[in-house]
LUMDREN-703474 format. One record per atom (N, C-alpha, C, O, CB): residue in one letter; chain; atom name; y, z, x. Coordinates in Angstrom, 2 decimals. Glycine has a CB too. Layout:
+------+-------+------+---------+---------+---------+
| rest | kette | atom |       y |       z |       x |
+------+-------+------+---------+---------+---------+
|    A |     A |   CA |       Y |       Z |       X |
...
+------+-------+------+---------+---------+---------+
This chain:
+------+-------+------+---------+---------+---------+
| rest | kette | atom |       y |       z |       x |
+------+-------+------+---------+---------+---------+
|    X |     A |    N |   69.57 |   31.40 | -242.00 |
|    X |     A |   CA |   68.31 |   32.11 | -241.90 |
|    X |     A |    C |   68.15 |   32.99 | -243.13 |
|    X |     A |    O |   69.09 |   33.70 | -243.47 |
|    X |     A |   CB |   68.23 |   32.95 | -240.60 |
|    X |     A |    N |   67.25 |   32.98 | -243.68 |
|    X |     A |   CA |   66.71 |   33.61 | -244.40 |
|    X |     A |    C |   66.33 |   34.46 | -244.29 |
|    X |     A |    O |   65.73 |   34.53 | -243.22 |
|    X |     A |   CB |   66.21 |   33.31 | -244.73 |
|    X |     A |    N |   66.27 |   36.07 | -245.30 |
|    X |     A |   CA |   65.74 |   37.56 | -244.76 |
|    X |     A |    C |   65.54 |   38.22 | -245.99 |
|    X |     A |    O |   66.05 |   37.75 | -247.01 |
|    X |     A |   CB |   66.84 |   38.50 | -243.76 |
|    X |     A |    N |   64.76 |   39.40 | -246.04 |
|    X |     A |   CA |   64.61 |   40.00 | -246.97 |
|    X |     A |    C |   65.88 |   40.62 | -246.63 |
|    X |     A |    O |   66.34 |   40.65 | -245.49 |
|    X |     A |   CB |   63.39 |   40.66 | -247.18 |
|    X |     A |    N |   66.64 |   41.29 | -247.99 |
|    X |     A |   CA |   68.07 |   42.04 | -247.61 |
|    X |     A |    C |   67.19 |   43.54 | -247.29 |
|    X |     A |    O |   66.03 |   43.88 | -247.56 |
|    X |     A |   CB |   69.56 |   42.11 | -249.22 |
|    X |     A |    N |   68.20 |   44.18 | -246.67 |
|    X |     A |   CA |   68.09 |   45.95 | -245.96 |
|    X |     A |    C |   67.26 |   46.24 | -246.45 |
|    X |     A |    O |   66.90 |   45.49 | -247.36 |
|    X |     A |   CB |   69.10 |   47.17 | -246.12 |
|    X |     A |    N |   66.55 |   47.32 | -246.22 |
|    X |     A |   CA |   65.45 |   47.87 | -247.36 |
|    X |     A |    C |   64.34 |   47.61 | -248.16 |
|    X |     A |    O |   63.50 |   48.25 | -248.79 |
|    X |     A |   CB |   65.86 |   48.09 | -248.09 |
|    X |     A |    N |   64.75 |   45.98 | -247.82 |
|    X |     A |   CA |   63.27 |   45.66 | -249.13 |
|    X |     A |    C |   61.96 |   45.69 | -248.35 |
|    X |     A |    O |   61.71 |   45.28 | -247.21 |
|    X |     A |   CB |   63.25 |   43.78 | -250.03 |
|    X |     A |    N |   61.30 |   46.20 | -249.13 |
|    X |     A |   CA |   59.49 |   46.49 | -248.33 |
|    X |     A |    C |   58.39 |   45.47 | -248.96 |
|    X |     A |    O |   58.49 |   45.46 | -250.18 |
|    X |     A |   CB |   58.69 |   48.38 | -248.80 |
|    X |     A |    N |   57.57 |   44.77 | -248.55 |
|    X |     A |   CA |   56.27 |   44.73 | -249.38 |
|    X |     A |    C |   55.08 |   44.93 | -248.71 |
|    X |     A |    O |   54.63 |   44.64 | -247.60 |
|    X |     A |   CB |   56.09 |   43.52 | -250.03 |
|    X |     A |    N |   54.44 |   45.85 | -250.26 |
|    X |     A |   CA |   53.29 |   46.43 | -249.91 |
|    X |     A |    C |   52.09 |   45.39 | -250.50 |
|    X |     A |    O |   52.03 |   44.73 | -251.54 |
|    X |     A |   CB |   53.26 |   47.98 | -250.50 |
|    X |     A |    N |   51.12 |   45.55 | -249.33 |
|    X |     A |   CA |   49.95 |   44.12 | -250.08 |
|    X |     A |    C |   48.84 |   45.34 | -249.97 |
|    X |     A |    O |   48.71 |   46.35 | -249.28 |
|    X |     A |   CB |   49.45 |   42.09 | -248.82 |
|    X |     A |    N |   48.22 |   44.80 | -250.87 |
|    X |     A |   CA |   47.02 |   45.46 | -251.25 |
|    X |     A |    C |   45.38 |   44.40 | -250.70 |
|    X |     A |    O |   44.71 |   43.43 | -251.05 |
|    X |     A |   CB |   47.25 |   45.65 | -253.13 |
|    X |     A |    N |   45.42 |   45.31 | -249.79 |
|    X |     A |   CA |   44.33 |   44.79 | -248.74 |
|    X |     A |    C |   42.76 |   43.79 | -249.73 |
|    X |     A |    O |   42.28 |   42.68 | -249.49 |
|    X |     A |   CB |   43.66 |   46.62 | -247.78 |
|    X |     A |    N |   42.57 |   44.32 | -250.27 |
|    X |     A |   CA |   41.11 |   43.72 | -251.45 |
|    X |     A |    C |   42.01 |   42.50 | -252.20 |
|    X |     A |    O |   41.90 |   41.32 | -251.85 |
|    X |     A |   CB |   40.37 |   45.31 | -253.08 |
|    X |     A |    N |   42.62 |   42.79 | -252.91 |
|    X |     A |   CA |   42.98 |   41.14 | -254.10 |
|    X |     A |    C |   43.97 |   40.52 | -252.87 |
|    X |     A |    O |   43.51 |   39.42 | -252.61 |
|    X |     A |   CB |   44.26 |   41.48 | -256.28 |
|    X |     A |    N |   45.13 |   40.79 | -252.03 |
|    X |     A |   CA |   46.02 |   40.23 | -251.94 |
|    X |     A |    C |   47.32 |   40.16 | -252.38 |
|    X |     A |    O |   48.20 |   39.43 | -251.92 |
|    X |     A |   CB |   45.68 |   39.65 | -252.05 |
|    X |     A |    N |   47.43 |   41.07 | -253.45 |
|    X |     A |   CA |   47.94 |   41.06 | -254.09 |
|    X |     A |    C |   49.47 |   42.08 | -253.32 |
|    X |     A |    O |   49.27 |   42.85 | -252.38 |
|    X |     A |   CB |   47.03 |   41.31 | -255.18 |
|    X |     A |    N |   50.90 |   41.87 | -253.92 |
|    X |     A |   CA |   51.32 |   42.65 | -253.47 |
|    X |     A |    C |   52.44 |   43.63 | -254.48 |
|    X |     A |    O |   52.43 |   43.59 | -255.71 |
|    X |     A |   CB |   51.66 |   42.02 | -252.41 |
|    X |     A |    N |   53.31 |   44.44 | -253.72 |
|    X |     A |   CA |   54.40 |   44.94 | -254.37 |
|    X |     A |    C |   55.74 |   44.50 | -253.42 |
|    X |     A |    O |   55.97 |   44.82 | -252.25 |
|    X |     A |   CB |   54.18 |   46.57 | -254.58 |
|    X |     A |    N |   56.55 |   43.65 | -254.38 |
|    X |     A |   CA |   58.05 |   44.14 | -253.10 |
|    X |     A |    C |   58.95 |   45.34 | -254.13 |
|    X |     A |    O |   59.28 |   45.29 | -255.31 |
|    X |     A |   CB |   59.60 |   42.19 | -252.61 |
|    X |     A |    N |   59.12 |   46.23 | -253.23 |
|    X |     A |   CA |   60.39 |   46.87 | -253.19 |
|    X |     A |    C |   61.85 |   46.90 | -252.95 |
|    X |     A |    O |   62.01 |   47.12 | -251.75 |
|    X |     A |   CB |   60.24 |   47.37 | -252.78 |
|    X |     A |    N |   62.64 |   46.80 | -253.36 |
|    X |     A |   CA |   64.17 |   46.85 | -253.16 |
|    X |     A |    C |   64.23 |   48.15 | -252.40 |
|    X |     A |    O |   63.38 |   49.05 | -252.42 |
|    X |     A |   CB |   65.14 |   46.85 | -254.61 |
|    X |     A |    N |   65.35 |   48.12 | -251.72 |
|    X |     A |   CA |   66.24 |   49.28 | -251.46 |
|    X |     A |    C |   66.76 |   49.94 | -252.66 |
|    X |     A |    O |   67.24 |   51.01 | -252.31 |
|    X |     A |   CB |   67.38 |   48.89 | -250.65 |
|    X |     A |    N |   66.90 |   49.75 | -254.10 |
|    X |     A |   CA |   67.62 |   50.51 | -254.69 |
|    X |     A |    C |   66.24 |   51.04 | -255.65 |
|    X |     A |    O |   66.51 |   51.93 | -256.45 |
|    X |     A |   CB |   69.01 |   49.77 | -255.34 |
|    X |     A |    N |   65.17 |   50.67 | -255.64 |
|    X |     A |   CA |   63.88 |   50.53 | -256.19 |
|    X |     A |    C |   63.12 |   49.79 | -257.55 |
|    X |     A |    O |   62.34 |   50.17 | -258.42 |
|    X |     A |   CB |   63.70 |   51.62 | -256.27 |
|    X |     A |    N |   63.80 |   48.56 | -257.21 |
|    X |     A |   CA |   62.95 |   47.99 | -257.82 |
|    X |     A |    C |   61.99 |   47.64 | -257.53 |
|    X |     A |    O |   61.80 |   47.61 | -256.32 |
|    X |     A |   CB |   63.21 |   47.38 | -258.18 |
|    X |     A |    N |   61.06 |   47.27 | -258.26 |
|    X |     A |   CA |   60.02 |   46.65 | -258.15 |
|    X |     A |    C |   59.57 |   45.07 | -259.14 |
|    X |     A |    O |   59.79 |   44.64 | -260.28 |
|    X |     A |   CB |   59.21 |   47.79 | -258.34 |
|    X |     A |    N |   58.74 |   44.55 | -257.70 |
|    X |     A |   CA |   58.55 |   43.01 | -258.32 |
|    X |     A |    C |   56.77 |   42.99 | -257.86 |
|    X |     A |    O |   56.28 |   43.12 | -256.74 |
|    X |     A |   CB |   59.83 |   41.44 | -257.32 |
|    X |     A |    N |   56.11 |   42.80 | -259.15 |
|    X |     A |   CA |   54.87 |   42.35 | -258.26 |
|    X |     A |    C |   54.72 |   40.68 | -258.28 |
|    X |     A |    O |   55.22 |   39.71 | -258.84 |
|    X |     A |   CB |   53.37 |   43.08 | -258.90 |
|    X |     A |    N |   53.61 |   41.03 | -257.21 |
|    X |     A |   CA |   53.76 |   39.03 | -256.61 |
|    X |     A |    C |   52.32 |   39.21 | -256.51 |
|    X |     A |    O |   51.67 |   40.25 | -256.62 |
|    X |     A |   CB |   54.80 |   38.30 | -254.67 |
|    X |     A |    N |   51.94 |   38.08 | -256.30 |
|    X |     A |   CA |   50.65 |   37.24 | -256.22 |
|    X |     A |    C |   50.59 |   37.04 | -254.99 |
|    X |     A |    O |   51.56 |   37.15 | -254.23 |
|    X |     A |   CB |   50.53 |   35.96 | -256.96 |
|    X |     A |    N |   48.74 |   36.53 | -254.48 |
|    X |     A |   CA |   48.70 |   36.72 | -253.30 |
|    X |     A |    C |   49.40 |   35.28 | -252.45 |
|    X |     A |    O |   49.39 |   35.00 | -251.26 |
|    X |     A |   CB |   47.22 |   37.11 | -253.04 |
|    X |     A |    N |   49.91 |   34.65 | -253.48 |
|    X |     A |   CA |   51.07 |   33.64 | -252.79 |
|    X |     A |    C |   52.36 |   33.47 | -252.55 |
|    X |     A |    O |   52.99 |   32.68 | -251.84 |
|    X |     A |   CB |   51.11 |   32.81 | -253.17 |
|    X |     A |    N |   52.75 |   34.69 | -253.53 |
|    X |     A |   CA |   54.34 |   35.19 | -253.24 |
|    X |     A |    C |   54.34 |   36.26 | -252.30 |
|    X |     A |    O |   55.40 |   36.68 | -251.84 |
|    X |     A |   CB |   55.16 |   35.77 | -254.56 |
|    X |     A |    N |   52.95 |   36.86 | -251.91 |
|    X |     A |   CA |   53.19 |   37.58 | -250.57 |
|    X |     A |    C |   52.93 |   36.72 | -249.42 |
|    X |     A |    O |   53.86 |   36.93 | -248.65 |
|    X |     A |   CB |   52.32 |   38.82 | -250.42 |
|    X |     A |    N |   52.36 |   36.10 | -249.06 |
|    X |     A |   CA |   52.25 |   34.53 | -248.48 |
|    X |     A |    C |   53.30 |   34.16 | -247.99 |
|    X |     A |    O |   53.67 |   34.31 | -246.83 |
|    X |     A |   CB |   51.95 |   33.46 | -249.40 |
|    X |     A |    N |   54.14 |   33.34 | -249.36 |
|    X |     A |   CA |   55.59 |   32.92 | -248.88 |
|    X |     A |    C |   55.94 |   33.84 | -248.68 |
|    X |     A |    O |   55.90 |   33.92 | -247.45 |
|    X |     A |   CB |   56.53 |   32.26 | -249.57 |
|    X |     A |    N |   56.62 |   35.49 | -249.38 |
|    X |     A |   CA |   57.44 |   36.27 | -248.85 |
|    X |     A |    C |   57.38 |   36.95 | -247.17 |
|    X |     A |    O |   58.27 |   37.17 | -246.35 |
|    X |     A |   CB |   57.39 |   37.16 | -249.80 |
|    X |     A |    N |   56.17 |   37.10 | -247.14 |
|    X |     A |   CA |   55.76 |   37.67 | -245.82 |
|    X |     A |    C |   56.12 |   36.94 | -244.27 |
|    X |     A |    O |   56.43 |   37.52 | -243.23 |
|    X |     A |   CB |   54.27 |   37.74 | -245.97 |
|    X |     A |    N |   55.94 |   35.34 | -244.54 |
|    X |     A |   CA |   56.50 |   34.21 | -243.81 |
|    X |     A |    C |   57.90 |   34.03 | -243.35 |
|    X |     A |    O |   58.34 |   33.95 | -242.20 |
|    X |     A |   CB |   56.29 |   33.21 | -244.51 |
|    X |     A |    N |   58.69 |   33.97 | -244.79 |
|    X |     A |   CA |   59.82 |   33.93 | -245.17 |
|    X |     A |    C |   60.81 |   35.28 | -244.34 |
|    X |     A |    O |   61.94 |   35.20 | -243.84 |
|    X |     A |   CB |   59.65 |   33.94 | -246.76 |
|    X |     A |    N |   59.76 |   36.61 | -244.44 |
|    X |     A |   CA |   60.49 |   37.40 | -243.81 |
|    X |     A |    C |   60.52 |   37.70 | -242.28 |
|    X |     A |    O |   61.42 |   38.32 | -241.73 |
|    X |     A |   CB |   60.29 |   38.32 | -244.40 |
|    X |     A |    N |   59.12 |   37.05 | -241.52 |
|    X |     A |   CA |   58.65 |   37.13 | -240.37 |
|    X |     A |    C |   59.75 |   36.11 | -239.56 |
|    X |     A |    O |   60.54 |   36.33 | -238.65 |
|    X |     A |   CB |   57.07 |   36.76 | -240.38 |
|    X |     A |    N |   59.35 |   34.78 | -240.43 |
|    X |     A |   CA |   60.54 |   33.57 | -239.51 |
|    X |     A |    C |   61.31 |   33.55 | -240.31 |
|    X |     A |    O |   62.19 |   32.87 | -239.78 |
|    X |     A |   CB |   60.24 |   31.94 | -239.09 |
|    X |     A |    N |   61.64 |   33.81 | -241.24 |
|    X |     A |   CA |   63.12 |   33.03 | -241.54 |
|    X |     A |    C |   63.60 |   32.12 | -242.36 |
|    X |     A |    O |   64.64 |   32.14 | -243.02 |
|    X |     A |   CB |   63.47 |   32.46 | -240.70 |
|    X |     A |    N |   62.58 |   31.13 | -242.24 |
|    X |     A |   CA |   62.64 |   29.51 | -243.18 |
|    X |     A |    C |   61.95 |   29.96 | -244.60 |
|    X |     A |    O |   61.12 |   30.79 | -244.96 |
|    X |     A |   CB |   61.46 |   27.93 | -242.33 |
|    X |     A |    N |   62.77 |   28.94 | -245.20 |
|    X |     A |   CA |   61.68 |   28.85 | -246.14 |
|    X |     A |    C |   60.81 |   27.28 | -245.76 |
|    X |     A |    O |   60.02 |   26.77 | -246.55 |
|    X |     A |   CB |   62.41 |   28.91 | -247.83 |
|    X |     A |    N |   61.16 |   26.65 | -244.31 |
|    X |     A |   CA |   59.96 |   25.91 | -244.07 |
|    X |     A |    C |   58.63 |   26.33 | -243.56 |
|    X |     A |    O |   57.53 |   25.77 | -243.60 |
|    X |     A |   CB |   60.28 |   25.09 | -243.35 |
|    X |     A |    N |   58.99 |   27.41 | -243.07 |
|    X |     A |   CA |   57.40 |   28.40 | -242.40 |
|    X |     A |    C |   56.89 |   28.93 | -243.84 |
|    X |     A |    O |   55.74 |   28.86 | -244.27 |
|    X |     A |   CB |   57.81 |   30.21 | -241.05 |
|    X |     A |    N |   58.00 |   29.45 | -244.47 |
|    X |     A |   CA |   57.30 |   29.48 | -245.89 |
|    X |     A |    C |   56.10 |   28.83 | -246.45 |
|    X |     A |    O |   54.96 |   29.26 | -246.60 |
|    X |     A |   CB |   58.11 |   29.08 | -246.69 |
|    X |     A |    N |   56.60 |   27.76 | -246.69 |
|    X |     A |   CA |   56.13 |   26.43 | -247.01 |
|    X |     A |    C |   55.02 |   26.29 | -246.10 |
|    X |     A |    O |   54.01 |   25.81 | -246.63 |
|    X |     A |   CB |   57.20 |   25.29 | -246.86 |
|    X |     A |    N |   54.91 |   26.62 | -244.71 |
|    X |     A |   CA |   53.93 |   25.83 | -243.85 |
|    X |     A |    C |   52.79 |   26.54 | -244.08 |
|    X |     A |    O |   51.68 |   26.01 | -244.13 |
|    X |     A |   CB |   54.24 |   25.72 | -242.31 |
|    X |     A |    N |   53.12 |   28.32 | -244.31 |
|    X |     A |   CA |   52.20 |   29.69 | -244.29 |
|    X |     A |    C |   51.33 |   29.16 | -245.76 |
|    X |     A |    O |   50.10 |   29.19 | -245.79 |
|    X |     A |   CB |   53.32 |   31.55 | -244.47 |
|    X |     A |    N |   52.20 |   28.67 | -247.00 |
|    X |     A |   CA |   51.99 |   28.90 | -248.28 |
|    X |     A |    C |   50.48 |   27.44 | -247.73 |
|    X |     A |    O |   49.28 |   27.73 | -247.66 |
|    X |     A |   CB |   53.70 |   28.62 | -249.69 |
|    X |     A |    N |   50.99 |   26.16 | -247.45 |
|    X |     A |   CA |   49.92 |   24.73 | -247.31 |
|    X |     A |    C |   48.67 |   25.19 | -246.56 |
|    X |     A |    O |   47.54 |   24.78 | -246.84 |
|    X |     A |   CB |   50.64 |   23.31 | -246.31 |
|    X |     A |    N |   48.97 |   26.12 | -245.53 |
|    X |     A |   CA |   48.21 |   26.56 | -244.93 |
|    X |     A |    C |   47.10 |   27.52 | -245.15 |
|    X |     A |    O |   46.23 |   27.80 | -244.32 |
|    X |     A |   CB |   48.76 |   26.78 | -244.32 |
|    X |     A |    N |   47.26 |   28.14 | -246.68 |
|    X |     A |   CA |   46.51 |   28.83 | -247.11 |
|    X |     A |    C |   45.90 |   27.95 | -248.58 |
|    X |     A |    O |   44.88 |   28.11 | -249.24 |
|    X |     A |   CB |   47.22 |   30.20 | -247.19 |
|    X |     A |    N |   46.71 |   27.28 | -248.66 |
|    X |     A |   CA |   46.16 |   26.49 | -250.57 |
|    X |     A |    C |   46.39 |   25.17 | -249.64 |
|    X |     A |    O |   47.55 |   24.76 | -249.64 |
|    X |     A |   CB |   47.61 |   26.72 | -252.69 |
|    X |     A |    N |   45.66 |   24.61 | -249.02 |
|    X |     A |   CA |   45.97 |   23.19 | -248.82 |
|    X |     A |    C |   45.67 |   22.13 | -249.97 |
|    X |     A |    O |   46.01 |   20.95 | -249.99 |
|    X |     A |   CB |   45.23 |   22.78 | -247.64 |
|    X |     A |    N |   44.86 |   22.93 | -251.05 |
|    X |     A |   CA |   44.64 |   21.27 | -252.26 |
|    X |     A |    C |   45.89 |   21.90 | -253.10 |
|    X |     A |    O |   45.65 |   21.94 | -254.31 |
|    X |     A |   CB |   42.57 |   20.99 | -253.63 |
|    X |     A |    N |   47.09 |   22.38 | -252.76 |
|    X |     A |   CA |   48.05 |   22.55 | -253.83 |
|    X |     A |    C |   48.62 |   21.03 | -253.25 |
|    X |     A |    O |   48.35 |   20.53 | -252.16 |
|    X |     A |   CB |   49.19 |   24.16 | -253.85 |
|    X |     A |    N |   49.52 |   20.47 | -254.36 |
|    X |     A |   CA |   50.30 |   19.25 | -253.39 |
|    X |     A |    C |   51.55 |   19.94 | -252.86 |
|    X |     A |    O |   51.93 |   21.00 | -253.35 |
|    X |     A |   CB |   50.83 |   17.70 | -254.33 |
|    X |     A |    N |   52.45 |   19.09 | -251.47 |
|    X |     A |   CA |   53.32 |   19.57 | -251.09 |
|    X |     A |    C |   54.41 |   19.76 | -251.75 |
|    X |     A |    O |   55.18 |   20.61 | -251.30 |
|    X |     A |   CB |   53.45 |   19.15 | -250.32 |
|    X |     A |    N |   54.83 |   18.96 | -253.11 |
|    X |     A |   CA |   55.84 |   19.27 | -253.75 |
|    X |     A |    C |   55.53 |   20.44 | -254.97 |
|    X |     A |    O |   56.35 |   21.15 | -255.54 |
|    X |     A |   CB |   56.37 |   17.99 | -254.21 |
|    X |     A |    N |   54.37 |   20.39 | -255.12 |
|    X |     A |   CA |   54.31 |   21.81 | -256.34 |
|    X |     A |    C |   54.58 |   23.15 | -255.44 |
|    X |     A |    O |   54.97 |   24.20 | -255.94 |
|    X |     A |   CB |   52.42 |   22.05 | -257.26 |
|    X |     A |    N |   54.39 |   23.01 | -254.39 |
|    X |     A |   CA |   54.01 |   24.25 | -253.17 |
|    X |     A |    C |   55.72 |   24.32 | -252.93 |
|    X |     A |    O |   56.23 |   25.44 | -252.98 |
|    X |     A |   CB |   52.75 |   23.65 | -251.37 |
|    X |     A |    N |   56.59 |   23.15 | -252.67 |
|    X |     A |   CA |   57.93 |   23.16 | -252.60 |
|    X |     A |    C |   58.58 |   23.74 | -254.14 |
|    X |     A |    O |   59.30 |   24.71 | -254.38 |
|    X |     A |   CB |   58.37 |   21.62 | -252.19 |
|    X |     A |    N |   58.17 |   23.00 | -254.76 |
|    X |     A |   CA |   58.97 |   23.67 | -256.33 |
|    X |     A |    C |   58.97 |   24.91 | -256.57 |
|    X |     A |    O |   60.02 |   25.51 | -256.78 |
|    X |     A |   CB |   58.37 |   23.26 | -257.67 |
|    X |     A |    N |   57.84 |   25.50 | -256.58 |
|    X |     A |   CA |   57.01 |   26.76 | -256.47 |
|    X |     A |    C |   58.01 |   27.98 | -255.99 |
|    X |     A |    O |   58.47 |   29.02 | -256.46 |
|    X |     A |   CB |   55.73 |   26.52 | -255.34 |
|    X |     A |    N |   58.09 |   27.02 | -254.41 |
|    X |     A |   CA |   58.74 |   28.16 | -253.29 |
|    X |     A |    C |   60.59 |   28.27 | -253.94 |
|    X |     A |    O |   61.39 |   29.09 | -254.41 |
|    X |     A |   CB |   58.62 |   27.28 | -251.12 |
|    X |     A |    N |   60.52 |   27.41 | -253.72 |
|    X |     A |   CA |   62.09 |   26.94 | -253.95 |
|    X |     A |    C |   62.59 |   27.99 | -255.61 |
|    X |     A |    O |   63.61 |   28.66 | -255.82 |
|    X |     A |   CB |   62.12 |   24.65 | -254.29 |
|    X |     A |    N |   61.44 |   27.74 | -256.45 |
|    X |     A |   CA |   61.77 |   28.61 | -257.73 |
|    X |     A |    C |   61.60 |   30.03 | -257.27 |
|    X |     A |    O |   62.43 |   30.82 | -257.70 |
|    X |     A |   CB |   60.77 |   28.30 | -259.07 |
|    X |     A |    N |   60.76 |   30.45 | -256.55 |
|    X |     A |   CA |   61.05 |   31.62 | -255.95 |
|    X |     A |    C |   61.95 |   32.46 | -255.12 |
|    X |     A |    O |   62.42 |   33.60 | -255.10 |
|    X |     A |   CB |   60.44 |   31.67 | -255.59 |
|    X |     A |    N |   61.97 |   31.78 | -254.70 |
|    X |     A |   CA |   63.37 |   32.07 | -253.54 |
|    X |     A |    C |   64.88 |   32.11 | -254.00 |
|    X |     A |    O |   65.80 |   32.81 | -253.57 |
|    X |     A |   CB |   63.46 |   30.82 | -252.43 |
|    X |     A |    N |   64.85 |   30.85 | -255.31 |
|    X |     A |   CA |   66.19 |   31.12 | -256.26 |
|    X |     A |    C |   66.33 |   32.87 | -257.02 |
|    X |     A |    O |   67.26 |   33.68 | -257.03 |
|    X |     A |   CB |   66.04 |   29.83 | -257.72 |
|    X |     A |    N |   64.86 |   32.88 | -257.61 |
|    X |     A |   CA |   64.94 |   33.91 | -258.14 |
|    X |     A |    C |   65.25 |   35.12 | -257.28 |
|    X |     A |    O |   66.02 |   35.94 | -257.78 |
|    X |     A |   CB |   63.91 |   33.97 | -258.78 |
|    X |     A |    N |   64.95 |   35.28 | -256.50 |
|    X |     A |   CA |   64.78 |   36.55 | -255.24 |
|    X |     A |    C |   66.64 |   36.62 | -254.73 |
|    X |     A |    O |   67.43 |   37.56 | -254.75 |
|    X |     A |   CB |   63.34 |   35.82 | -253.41 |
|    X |     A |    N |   66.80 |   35.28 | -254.32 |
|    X |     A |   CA |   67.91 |   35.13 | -253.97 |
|    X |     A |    C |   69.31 |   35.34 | -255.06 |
|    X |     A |    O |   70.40 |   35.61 | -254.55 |
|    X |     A |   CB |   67.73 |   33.95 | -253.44 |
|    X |     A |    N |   69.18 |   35.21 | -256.42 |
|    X |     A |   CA |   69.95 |   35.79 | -257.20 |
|    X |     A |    C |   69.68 |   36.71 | -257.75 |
|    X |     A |    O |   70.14 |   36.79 | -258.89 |
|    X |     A |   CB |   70.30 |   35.24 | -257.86 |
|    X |     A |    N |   68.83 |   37.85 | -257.27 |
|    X |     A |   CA |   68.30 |   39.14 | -257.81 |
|    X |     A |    C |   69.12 |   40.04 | -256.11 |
|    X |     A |    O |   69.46 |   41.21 | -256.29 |
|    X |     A |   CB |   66.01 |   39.11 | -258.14 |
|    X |     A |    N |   69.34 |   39.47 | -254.74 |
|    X |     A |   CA |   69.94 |   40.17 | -254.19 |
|    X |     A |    C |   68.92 |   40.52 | -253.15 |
|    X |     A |    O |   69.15 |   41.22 | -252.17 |
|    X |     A |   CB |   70.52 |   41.07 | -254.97 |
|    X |     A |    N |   67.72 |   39.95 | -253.46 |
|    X |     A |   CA |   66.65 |   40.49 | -252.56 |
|    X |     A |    C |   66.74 |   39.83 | -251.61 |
|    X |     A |    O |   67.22 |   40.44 | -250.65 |
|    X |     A |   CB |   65.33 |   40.50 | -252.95 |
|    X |     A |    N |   66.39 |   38.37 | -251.34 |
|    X |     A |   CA |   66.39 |   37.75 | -250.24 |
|    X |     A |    C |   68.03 |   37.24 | -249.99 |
|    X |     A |    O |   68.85 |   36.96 | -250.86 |
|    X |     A |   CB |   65.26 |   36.63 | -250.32 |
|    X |     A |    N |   68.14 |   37.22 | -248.98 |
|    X |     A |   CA |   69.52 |   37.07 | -248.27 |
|    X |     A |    C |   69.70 |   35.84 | -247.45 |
|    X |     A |    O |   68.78 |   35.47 | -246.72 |
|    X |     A |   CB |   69.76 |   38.24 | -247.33 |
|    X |     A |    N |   70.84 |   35.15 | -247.51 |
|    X |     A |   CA |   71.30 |   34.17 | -245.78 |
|    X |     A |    C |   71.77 |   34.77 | -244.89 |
|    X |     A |    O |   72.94 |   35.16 | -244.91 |
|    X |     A |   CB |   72.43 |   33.07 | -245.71 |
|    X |     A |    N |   71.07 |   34.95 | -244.03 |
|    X |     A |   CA |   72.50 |   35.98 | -242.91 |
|    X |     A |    C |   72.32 |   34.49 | -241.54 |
|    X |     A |    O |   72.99 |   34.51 | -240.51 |
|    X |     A |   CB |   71.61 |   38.64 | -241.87 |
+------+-------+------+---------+---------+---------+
């Protein structure tokens, strides 16, 4: 399962979509209103297949593998930055 690690917050900004995640130690990452999308998914369930389902479900003319590459490049990144976690 997939999780944001302890502490991390994101803030979306109600008008663009747009968001902020926060670390626990304070960093900051801004994301697009599709990395709050996937992240928000990702942190609600768990998968990065709800990910994926939240992300098609909002851009359905993306194709399913750019929407997979996409996620998958995201989630590497997050995931070797310490943010997102397996527990």
């Amino acid at each position: 399962m997939l999780t944001l690690a302890p502490g991390t917050r994101i803030l979306v900004d109600g008008i663009t979509g747009r968001g902020t995640l926060i670390t626990a130690a304070g960093g900051l990452w801004t994301l697009s209103s599709s990395g709050v999308t996937a992240l928000t998914a990702l942190r609600d369930e768990g998968t990065a297949a709800a990910a994926e389902a939240a992300l098609r479900a909002r851009y359905p003319a993306i194709p399913r593998e750019q929407v997979r590459a996409d996620l998958d490049a995201l989630v590497g990144k997050l995931m070797d930055s310490g943010v997102v976690v397996d527990r």
